[in-house]
PDB file of the backbone (N, CA, C, O) and the ligand in Angstrom, with CONECT records:
HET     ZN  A 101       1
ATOM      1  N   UNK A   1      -7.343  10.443   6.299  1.00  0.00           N
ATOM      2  CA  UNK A   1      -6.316   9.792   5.484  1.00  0.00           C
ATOM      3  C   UNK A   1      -5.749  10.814   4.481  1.00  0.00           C
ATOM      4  O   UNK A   1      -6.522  11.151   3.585  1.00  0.00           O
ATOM      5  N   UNK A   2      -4.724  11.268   4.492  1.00  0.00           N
ATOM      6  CA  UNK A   2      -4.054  11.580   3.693  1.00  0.00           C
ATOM      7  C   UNK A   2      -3.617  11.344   2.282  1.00  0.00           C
ATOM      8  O   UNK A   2      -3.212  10.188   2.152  1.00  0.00           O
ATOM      9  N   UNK A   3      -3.555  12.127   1.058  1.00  0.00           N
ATOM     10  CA  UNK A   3      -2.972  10.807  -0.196  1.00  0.00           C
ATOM     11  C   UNK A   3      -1.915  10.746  -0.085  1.00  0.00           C
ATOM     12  O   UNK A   3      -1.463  10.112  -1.039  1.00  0.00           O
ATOM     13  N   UNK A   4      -0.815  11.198   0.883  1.00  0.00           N
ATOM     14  CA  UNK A   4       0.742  10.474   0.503  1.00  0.00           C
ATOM     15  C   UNK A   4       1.040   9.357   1.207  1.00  0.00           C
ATOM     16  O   UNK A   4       2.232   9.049   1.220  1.00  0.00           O
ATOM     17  N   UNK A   5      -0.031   8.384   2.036  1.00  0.00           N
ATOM     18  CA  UNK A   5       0.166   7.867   2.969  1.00  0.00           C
ATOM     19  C   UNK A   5       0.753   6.506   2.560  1.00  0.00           C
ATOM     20  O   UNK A   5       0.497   6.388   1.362  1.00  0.00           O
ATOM     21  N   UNK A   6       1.312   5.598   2.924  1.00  0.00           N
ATOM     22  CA  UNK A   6       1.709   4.363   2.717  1.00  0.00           C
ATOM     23  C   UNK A   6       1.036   3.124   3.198  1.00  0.00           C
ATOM     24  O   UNK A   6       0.671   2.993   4.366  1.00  0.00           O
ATOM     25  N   UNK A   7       0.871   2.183   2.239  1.00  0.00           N
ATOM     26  CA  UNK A   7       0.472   1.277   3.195  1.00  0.00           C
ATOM     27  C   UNK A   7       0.714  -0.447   2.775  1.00  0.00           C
ATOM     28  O   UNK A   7       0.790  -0.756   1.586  1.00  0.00           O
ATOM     29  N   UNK A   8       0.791  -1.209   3.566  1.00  0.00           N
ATOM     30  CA  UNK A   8       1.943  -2.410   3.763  1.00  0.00           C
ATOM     31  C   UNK A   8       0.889  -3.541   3.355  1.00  0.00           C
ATOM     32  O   UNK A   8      -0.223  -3.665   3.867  1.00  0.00           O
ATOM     33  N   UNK A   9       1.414  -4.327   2.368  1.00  0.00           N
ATOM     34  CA  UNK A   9       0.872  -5.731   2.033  1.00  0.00           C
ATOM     35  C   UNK A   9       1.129  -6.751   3.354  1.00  0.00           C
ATOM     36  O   UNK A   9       2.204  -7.144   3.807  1.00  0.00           O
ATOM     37  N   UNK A  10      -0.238  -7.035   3.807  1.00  0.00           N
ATOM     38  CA  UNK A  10      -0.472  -7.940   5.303  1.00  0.00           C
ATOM     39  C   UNK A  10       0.648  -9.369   4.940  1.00  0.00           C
ATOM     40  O   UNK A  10       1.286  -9.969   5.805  1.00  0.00           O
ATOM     41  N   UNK A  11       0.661  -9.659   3.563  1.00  0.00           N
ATOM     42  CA  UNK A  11       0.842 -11.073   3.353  1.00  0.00           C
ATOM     43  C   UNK A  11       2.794 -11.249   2.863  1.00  0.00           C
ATOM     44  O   UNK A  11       3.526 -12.238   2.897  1.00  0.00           O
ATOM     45  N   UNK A  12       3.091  -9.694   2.415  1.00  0.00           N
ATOM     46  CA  UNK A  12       4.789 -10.014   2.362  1.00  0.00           C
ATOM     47  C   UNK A  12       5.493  -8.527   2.829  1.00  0.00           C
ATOM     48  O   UNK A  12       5.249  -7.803   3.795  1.00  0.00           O
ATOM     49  N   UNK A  13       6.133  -8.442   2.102  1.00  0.00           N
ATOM     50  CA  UNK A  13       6.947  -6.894   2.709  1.00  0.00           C
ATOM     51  C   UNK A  13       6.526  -5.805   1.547  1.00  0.00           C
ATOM     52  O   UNK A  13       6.982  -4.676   1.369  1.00  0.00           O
ATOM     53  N   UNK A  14       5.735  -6.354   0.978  1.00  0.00           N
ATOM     54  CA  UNK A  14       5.241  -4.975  -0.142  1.00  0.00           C
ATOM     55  C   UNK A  14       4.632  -3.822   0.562  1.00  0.00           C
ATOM     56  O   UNK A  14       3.585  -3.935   1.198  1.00  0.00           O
ATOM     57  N   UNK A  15       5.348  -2.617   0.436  1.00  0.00           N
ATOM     58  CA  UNK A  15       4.999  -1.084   0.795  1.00  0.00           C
ATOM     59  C   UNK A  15       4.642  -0.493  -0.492  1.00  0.00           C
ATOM     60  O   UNK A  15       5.415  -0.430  -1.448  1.00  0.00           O
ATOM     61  N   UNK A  16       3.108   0.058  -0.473  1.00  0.00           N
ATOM     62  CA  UNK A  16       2.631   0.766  -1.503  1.00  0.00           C
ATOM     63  C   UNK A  16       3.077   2.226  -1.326  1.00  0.00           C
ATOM     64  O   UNK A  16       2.359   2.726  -0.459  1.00  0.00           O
ATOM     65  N   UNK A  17       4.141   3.282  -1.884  1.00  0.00           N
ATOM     66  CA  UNK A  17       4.272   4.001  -1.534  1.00  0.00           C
ATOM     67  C   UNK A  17       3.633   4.840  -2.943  1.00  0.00           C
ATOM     68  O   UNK A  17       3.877   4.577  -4.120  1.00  0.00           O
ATOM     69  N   UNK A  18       2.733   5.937  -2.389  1.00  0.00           N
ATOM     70  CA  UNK A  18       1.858   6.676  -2.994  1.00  0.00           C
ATOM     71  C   UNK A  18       2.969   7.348  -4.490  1.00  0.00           C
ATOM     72  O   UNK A  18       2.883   7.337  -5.718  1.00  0.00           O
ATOM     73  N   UNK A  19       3.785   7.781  -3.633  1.00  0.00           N
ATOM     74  CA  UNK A  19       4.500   9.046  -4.487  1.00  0.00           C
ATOM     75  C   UNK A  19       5.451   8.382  -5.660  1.00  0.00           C
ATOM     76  O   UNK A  19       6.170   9.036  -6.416  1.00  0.00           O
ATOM     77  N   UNK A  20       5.284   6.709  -5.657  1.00  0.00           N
ATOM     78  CA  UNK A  20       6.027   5.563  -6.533  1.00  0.00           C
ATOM     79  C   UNK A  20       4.850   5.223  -7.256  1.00  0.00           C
ATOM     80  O   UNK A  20       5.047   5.253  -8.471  1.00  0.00           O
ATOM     81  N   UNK A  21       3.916   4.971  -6.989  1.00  0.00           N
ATOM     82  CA  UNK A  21       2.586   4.512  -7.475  1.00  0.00           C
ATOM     83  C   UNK A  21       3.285   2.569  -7.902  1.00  0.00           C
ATOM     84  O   UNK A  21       4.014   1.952  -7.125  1.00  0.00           O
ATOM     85  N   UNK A  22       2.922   2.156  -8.916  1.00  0.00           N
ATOM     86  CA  UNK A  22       3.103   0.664  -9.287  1.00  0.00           C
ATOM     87  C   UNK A  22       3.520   0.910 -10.612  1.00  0.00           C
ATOM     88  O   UNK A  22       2.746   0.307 -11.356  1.00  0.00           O
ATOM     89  N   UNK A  23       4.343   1.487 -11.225  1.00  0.00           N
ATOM     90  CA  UNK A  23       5.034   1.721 -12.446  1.00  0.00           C
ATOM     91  C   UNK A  23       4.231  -0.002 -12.913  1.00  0.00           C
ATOM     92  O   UNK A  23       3.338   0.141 -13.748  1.00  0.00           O
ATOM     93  N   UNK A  24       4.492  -1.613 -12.429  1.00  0.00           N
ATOM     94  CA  UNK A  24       4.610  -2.391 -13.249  1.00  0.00           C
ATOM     95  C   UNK A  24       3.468  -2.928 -13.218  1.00  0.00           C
ATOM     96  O   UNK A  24       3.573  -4.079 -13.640  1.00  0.00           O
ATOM     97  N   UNK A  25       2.032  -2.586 -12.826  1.00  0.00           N
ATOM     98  CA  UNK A  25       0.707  -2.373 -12.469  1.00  0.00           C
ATOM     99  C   UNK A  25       0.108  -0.836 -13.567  1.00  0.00           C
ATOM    100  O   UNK A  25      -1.040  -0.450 -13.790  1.00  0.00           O
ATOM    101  N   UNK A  26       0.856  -0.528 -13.834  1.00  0.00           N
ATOM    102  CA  UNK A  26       0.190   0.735 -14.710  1.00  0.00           C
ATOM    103  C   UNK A  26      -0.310   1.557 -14.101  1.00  0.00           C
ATOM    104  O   UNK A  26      -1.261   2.181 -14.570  1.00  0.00           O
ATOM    105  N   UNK A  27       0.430   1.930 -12.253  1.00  0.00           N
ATOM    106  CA  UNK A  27      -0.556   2.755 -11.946  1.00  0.00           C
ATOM    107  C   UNK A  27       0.753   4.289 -11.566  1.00  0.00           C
ATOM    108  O   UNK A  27       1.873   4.178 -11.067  1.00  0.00           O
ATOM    109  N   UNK A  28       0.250   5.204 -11.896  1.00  0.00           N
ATOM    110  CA  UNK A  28       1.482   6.335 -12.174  1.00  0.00           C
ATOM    111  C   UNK A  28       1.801   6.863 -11.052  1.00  0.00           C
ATOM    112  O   UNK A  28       0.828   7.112 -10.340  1.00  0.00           O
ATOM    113  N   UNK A  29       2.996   7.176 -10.548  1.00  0.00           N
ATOM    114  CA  UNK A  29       3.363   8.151  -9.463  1.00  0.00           C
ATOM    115  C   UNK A  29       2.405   9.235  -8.958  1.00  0.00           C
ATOM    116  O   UNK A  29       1.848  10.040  -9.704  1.00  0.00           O
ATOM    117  N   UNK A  30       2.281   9.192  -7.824  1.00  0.00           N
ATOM    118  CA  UNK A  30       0.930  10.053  -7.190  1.00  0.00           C
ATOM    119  C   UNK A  30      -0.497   9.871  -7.295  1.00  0.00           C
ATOM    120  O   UNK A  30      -1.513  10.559  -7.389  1.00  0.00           O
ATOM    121  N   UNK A  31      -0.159   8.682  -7.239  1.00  0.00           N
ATOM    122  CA  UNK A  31      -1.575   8.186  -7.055  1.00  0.00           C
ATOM    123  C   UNK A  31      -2.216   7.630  -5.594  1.00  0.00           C
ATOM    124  O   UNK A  31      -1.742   6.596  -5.124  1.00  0.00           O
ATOM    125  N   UNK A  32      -2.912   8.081  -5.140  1.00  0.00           N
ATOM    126  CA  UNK A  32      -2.932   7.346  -3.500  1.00  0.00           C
ATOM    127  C   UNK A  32      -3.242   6.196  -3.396  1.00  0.00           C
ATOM    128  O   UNK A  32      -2.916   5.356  -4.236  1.00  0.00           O
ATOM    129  N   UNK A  33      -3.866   5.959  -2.448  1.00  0.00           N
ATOM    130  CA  UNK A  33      -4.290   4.386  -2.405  1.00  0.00           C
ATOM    131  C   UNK A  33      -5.498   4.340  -2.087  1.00  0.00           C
ATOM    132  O   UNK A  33      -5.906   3.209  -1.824  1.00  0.00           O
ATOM    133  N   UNK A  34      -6.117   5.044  -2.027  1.00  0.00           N
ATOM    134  CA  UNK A  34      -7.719   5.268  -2.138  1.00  0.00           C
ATOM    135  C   UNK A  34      -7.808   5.123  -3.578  1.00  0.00           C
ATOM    136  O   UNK A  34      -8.794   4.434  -3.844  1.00  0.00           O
ATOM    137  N   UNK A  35      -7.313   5.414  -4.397  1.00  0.00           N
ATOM    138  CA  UNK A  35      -7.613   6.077  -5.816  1.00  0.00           C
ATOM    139  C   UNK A  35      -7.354   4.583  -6.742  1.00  0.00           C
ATOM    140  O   UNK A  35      -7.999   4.321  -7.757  1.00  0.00           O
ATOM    141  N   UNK A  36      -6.225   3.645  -6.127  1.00  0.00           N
ATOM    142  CA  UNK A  36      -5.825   2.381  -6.796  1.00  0.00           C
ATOM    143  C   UNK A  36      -7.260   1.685  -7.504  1.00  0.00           C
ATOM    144  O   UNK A  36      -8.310   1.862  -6.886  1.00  0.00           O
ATOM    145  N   UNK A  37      -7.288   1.061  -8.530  1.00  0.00           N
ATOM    146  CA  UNK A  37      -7.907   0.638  -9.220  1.00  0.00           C
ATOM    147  C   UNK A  37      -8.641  -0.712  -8.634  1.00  0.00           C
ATOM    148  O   UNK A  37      -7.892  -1.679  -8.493  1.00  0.00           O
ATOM    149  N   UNK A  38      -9.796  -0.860  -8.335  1.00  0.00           N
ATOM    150  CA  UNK A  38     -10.909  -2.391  -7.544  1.00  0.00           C
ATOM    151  C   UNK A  38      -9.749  -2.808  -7.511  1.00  0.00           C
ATOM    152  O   UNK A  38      -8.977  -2.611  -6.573  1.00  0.00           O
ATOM    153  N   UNK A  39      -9.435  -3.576  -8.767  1.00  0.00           N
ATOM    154  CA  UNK A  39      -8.878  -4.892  -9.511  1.00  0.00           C
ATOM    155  C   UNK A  39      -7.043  -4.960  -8.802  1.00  0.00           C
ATOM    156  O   UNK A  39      -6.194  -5.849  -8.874  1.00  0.00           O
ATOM    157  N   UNK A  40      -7.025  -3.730  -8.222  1.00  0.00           N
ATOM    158  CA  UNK A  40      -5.429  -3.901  -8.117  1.00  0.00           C
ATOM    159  C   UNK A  40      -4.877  -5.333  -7.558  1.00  0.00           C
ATOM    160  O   UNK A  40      -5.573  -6.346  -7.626  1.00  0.00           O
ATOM    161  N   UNK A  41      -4.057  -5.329  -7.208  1.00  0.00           N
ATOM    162  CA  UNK A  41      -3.346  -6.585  -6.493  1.00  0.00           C
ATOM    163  C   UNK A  41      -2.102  -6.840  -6.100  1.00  0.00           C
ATOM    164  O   UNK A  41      -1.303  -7.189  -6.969  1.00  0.00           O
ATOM    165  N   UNK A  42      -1.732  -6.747  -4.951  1.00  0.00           N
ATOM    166  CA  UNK A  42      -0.032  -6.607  -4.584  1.00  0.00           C
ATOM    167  C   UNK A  42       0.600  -7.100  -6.031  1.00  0.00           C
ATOM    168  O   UNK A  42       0.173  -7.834  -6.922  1.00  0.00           O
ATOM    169  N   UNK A  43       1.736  -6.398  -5.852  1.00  0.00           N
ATOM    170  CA  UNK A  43       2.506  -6.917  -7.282  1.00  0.00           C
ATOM    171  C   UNK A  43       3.383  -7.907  -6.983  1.00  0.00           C
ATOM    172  O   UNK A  43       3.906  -8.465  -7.948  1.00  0.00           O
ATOM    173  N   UNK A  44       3.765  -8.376  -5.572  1.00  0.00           N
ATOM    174  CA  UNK A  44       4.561  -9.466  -5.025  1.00  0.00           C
ATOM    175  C   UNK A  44       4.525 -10.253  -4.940  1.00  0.00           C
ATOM    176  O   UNK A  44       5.424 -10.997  -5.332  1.00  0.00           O
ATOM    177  N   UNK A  45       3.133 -10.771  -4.189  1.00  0.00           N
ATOM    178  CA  UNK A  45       2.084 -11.709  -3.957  1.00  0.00           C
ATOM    179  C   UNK A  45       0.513 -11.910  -4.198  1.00  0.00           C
ATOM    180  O   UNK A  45      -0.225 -12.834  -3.857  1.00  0.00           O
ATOM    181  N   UNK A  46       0.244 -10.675  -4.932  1.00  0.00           N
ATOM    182  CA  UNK A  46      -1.282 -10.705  -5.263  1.00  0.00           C
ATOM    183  C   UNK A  46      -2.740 -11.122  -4.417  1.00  0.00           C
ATOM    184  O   UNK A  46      -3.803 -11.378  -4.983  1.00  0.00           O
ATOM    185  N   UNK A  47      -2.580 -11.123  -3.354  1.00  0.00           N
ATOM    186  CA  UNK A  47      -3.597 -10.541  -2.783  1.00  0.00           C
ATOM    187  C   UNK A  47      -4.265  -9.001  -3.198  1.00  0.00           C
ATOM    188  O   UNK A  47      -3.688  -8.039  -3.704  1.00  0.00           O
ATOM    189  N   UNK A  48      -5.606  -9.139  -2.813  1.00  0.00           N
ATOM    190  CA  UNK A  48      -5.996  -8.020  -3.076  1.00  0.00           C
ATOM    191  C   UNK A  48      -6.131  -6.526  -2.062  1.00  0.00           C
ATOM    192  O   UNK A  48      -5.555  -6.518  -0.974  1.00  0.00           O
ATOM    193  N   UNK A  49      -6.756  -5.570  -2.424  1.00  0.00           N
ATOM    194  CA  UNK A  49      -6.371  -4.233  -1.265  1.00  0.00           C
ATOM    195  C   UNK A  49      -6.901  -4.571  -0.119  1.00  0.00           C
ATOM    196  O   UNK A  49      -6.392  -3.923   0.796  1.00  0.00           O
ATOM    197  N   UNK A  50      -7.956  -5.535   0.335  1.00  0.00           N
ATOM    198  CA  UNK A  50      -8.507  -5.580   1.653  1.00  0.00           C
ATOM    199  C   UNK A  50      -7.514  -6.308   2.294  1.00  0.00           C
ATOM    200  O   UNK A  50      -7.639  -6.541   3.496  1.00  0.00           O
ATOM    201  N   UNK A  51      -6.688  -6.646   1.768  1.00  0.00           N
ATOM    202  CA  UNK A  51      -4.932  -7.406   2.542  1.00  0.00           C
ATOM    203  C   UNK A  51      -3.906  -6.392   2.855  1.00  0.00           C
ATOM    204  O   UNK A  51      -2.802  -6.736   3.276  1.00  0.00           O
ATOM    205  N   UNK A  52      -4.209  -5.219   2.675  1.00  0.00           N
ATOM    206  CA  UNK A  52      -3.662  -3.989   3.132  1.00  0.00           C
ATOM    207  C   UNK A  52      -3.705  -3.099   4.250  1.00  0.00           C
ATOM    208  O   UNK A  52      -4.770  -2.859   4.819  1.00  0.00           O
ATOM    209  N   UNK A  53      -2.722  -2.643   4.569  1.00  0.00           N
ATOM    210  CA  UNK A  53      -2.528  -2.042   6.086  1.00  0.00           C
ATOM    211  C   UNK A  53      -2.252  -0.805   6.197  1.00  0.00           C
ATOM    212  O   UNK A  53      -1.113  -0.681   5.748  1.00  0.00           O
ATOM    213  N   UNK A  54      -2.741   0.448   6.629  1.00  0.00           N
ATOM    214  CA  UNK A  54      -1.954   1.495   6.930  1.00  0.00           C
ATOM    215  C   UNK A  54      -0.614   1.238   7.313  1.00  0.00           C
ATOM    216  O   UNK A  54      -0.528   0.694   8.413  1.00  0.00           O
ATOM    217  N   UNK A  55       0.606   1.501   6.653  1.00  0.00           N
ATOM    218  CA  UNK A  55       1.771   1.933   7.346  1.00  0.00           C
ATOM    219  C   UNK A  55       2.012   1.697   8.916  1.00  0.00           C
ATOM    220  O   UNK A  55       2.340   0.773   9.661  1.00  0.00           O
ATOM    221  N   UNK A  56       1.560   3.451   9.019  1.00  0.00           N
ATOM    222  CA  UNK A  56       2.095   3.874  10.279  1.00  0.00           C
ATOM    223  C   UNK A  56       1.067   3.450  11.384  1.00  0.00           C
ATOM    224  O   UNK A  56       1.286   3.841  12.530  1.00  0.00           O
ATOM    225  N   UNK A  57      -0.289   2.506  11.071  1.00  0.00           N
ATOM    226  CA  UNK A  57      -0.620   1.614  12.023  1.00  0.00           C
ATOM    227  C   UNK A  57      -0.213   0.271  12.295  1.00  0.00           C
ATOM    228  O   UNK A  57      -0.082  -0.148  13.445  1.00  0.00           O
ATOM    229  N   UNK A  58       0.029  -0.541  11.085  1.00  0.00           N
ATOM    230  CA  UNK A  58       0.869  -1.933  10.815  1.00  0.00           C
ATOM    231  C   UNK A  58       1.935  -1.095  12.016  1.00  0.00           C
ATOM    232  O   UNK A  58       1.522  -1.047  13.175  1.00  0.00           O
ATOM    233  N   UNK A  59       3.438  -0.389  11.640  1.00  0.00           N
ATOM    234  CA  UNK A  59       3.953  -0.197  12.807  1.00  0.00           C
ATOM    235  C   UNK A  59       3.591   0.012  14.061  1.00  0.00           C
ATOM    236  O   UNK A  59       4.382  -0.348  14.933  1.00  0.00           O
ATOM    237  N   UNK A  60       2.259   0.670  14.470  1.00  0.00           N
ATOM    238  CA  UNK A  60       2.497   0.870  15.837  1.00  0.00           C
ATOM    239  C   UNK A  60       1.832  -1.057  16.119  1.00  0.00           C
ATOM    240  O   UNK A  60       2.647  -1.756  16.722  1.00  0.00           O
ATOM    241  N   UNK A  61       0.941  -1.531  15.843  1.00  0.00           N
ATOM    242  CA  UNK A  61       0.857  -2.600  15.910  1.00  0.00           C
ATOM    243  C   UNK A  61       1.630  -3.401  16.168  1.00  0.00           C
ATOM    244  O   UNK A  61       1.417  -4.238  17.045  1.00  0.00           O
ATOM    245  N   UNK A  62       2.631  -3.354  15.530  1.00  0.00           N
ATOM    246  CA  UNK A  62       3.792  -3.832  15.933  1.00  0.00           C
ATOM    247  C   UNK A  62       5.305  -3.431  16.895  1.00  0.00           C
ATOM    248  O   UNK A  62       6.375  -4.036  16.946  1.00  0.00           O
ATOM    249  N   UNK A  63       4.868  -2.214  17.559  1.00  0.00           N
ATOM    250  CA  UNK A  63       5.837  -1.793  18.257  1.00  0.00           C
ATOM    251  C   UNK A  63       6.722  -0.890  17.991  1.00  0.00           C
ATOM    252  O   UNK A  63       7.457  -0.341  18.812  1.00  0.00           O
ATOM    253  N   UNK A  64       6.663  -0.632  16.368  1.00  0.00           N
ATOM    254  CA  UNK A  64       7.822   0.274  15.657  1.00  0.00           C
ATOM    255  C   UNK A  64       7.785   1.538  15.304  1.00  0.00           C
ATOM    256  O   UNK A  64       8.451   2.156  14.474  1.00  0.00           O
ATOM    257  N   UNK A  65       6.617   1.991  16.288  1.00  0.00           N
ATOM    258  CA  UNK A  65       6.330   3.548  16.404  1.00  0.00           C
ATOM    259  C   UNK A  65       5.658   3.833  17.874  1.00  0.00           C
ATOM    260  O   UNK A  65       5.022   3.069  18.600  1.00  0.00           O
ATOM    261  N   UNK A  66       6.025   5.207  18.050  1.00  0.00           N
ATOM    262  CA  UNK A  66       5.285   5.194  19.137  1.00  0.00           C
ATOM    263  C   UNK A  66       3.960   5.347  19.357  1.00  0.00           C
ATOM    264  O   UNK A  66       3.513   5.289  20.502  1.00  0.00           O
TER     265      UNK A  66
HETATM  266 ZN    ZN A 101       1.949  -8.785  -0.931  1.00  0.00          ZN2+
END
């Protein structure tokens, strides 16, 4: 795993993108998502990180990569 990697809230269209971090979560640009805090919680819908998806596996999962 990489830290710039992205990865997709299972429950809406929230993309955690590393290099954005959660400005409204307090968590700062460049932060990965390994590194996100227990307690985090989508900022959309609030589920927590085990409701989270790699990116670029959520896509192939779904067809939108090869
Ligand atoms: Zn969400």
């Amino acid at each position: 795993m990489t830290a710039d990697m992205k990865f997709k809230c299972l429950k809406c269209s929230y993309i955690y993108d590393p290099a954005i971090g959660c400005p409204a979560l307090g968590v700062p640009p460049g932060t990965p998502f390994s590194e996100l805090p227990e307690g985090f919680r989508c900022p959309q819908c609030g589920v927590d990180l085990t409701q989270f998806e790699r990116l670029d596996k959520w896509k192939r999962r779904h067809g939108l990569a090869p």
